[in-house]
C-alpha positions as CSV (number, residue, x, y, z in Angstrom):
1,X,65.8,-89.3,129.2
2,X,66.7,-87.9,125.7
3,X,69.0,-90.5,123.7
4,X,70.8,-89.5,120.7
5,X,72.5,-91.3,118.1
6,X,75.8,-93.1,118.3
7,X,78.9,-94.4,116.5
8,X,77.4,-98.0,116.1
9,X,73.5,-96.7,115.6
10,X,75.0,-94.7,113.1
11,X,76.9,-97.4,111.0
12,X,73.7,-99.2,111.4
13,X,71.3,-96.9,109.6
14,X,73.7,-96.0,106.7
15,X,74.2,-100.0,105.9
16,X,69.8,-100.3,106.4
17,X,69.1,-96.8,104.8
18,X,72.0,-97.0,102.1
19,X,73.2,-93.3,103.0
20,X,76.4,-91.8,103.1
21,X,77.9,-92.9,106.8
22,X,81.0,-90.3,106.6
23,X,83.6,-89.6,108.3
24,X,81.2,-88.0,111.8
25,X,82.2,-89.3,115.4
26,X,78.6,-88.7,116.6
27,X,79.7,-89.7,120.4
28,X,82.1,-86.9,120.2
29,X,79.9,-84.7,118.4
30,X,77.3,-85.4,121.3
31,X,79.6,-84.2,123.6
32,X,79.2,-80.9,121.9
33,X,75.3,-80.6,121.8
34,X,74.3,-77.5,123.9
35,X,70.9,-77.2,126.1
36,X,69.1,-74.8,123.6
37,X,69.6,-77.7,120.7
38,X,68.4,-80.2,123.5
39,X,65.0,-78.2,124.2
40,X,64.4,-77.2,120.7
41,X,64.6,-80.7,119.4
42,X,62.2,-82.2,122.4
43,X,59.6,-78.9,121.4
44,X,59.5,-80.6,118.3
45,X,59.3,-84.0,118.9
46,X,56.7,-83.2,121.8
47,X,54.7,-81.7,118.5
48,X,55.2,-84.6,116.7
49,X,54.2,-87.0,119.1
50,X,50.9,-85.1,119.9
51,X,50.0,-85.2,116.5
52,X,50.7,-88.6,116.0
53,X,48.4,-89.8,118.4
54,X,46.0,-87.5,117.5
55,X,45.5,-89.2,114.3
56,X,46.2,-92.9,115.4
57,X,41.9,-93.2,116.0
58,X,40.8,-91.3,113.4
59,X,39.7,-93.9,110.4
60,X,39.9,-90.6,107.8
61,X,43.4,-89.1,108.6
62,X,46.3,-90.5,109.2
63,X,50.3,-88.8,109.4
64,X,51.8,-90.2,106.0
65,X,55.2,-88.7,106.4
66,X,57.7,-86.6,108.4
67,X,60.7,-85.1,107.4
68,X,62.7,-83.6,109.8
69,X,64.7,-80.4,109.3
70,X,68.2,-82.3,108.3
71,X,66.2,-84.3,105.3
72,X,67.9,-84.4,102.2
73,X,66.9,-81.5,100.1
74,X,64.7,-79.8,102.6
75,X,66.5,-76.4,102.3
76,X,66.0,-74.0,99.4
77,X,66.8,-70.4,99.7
78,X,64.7,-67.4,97.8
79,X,65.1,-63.2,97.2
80,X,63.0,-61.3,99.6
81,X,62.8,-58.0,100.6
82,X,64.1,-57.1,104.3
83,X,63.3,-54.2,106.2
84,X,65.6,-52.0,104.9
85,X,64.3,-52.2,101.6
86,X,67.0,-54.2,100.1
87,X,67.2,-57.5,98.0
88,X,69.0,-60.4,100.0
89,X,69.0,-64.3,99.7
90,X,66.9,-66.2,102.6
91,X,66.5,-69.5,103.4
92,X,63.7,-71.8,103.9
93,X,64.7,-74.5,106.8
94,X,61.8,-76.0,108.1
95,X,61.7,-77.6,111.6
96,X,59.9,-80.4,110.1
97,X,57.5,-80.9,107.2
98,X,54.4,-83.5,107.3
99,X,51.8,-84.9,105.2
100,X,48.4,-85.5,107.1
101,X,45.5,-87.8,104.1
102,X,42.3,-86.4,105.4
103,X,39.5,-88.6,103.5
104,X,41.0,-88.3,99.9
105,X,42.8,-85.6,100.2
106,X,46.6,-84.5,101.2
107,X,47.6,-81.9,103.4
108,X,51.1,-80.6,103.8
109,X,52.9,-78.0,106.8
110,X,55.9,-76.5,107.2
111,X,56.8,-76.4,111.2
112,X,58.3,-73.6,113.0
113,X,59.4,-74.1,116.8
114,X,59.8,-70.9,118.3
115,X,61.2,-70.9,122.0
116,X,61.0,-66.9,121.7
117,X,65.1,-67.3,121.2
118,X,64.5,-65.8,117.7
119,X,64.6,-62.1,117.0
120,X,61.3,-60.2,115.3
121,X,63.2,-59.3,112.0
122,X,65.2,-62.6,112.3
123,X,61.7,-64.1,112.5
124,X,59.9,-61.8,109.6
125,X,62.7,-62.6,106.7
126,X,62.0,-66.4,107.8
127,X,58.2,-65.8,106.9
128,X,58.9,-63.7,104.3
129,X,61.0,-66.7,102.5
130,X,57.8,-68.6,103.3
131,X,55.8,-66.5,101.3
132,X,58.0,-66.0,98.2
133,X,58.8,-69.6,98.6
134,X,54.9,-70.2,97.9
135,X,54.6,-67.1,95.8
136,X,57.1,-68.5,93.6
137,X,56.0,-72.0,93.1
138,X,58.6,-73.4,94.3
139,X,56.5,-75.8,96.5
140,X,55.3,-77.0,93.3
141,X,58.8,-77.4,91.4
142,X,60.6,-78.7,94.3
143,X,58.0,-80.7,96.4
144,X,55.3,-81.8,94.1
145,X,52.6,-80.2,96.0
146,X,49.6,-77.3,95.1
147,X,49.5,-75.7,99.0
148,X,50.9,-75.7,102.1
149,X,50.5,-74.3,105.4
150,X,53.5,-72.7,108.1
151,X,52.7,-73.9,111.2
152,X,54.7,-72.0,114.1
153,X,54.4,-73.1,117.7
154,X,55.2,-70.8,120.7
155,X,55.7,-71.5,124.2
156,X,53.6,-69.1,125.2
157,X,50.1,-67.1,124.3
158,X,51.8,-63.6,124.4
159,X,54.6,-64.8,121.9
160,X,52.0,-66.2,119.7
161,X,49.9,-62.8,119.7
162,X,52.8,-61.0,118.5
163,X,54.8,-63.6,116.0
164,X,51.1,-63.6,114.5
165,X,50.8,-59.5,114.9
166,X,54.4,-59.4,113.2
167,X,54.0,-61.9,110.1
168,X,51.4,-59.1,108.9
169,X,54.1,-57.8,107.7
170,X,54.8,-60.8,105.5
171,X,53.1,-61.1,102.4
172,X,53.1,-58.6,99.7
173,X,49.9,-56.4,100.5
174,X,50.9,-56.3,104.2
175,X,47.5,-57.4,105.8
176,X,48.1,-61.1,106.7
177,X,48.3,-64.5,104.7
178,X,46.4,-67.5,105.7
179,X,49.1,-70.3,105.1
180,X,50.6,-68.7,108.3
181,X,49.2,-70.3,111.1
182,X,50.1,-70.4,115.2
183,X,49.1,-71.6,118.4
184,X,51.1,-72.0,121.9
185,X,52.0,-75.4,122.9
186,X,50.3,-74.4,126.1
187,X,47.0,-75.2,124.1
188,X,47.7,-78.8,123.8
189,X,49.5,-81.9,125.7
190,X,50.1,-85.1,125.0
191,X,48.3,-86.3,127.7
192,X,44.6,-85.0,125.5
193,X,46.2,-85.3,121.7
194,X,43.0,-84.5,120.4
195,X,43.7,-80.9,121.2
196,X,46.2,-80.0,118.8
197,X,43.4,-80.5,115.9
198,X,40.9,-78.6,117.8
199,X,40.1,-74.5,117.7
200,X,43.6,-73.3,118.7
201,X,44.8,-72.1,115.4
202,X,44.8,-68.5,114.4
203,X,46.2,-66.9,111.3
204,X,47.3,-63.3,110.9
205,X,44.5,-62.3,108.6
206,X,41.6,-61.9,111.2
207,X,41.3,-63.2,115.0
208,X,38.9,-66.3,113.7
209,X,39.8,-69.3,115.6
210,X,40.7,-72.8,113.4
211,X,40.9,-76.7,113.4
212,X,44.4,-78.1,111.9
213,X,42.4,-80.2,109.4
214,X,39.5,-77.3,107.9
């Protein structure tokens, strides 16, 4: 069952979280919610719960926070270049964003679902907002942190092969970053968490294989 949030849940958790409760009829606005939002929302909670129990035995890592893609100053928007050769404003709206400690050290990604719904240039000017994003510090000004990595999730291998083919494309020189990383959700389940920090990883920059945490 998928359960989404109400008129009385939300009165609830602007009086607990002292937000903004506005003016929003969320069981009318439910009414509304199409299957695609449905799927894409579950692909990233399915994410979030494999990770989560990935970590929940491990005595050096642990999942310190997760802010979904609605947080509160999440977006940002940057110049690129598109593929035409001309200047235009993109944004940077993450599926989610998470901080994994790893020993003494903190690790932050940017989440992309993909359910192949997204066209290849639509997809390229979101990675190349990625990369001025990090190119431009604005990680730094705007998040406090030195690095990051773009996770993006497929539903399948073939999608994977060519999102990872396309974001070559990317960075400035054209032959692959390594803060973009990919793997299919076919290469890990919630029923064996442990997968998703395991050997599935691959960046565009050679065809090396790669835990989450290295």
């Amino acid at each position: 069952m998928v359960y989404a949030l109400g008129n009385k849940g939300a009165d609830v958790l602007a009086e607990y979280l002292s937000i903004d409760r506005d003016e929003i009829n969320w069981t009318k606005k439910n009414l509304k919610i199409k299957a695609g939002f449905i799927e894409h929302t579950l692909m990233v909670s399915n994410f979030r719960a494999t990770i989560t129990l990935a970590l929940k035995n491990r005595a050096n890592a642990n999942l310190l926070s997760w802010r979904p893609e609605f947080y509160r100053g999440m977006r940002d928007y940057v110049m690129i270049t598109d593929i035409r050769g001309r200047k235009i404003r993109a944004a940077v709206v993450p599926d989610g964003f998470f901080c994994i400690r790893l020993n003494d050290q903190k690790k932050h990604f940017f989440l992309e679902a993909d359910r192949s719904t997204v066209p290849w240039n639509r997809f390229l000017r979101k990675m190349r907002a990625y990369w001025e994003y990090w190119k431009q510090g604005r990680h730094i000004q705007k998040l406090g942190i030195r690095a990051f990595r773009v996770l993006t999730v497929t539903k399948t291998e073939k999608r994977k092969e060519n999102l990872r083919a396309l974001s070559q494309r990317a960075d400035t020189k054209r032959v692959g970053s390594r803060i973009f990383w990919f793997c299919s959700q076919q290469n890990f389940s919630l029923n064996k968490p442990e997968t998703i920090l395991g050997p599935i990883w691959q960046t565009p920059a050679d065809e090396k294989y790669h835990k989450l945490l290295e």
